[in-house]
C-alpha positions as CSV (number, residue, x, y, z in Angstrom):
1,X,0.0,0.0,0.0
2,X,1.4,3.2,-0.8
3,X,0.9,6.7,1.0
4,X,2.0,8.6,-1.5
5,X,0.5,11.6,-3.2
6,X,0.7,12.0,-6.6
7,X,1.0,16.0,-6.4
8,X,1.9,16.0,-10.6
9,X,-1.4,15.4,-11.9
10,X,-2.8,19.2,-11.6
11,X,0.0,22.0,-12.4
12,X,-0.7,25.3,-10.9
13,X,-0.4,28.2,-13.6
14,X,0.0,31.3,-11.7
15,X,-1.2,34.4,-13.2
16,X,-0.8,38.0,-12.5
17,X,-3.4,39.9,-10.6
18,X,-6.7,41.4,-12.0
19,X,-6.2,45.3,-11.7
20,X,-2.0,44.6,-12.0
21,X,0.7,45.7,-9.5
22,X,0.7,47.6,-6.1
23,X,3.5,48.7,-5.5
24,X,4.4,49.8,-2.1
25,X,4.8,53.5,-1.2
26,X,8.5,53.7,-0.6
27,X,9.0,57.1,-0.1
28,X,5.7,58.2,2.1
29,X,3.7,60.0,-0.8
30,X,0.9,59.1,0.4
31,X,1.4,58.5,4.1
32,X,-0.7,60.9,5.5
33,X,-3.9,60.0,3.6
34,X,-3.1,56.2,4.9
35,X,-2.6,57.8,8.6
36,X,-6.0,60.0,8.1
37,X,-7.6,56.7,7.3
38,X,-6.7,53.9,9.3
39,X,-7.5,56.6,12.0
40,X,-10.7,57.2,10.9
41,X,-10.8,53.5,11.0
42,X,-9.6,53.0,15.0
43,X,-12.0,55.7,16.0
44,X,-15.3,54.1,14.0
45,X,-14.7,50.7,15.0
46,X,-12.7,50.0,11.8
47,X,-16.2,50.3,10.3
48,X,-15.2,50.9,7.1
49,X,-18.2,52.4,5.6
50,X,-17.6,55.8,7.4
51,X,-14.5,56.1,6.1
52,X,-14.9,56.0,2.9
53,X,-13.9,59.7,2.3
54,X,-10.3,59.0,3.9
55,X,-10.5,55.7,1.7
56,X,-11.0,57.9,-1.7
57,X,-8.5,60.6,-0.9
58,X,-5.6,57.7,-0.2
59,X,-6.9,56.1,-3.7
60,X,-6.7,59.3,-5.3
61,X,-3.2,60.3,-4.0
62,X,-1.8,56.8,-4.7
63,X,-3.3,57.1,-8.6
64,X,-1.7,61.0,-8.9
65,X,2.0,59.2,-7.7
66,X,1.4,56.1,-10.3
67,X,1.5,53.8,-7.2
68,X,-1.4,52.1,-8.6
69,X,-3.3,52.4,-12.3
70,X,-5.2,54.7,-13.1
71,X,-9.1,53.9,-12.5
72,X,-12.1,55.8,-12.5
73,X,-13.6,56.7,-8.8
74,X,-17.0,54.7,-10.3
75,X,-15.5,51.6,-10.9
76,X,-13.4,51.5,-7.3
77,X,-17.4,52.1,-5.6
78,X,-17.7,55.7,-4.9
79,X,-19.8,57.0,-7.5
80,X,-22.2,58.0,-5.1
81,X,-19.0,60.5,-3.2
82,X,-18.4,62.0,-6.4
83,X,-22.5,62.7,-7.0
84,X,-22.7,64.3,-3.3
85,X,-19.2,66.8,-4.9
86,X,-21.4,67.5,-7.7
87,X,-24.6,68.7,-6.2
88,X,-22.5,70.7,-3.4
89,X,-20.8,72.6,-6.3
90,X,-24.7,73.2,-7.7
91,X,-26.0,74.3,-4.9
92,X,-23.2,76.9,-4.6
């Protein structure tokens, strides 16, 4: 009887992730927006939902620095931020 595992049969074909690279922020650019939300975070709870403000300002400085691609505010889940911007700028 052998225990042996025949670990060959499957190969594993690793692939690169969906949005690309994150690369880390090396030199601080955007360590400030990170410390404004992962305070935000301690003080809610780390209920993420009411920091999403802090979470779309570190997005946003981490796009301006190419530490991550490009992406449009609607497709990373705060279309609704960028409506409330849009009807304060009305309304003034």
């Amino acid at each position: 009887m052998s225990t042996a595992m025949n670990f060959g049969t499957k190969s594993f074909q690793p692939r690169p992730p969906e949005k690309g690279s994150f690369p880390l922020d090396h030199f601080g650019e955007c360590k400030a927006f990170k410390e404004k939300f992962m305070k935000c975070l301690r003080d809610n709870n780390f209920e993420n939902t009411l920091c999403r403000n802090e979470s779309k300002e570190y997005l946003e400085c981490r796009m301006e620095r190419q530490l991550m691609a490009q992406e449009s505010l609607e497709k990373l889940g705060f279309k609704d931020l960028m409506d409330e911007k849009s009807e304060a700028k009305k309304n003034l």
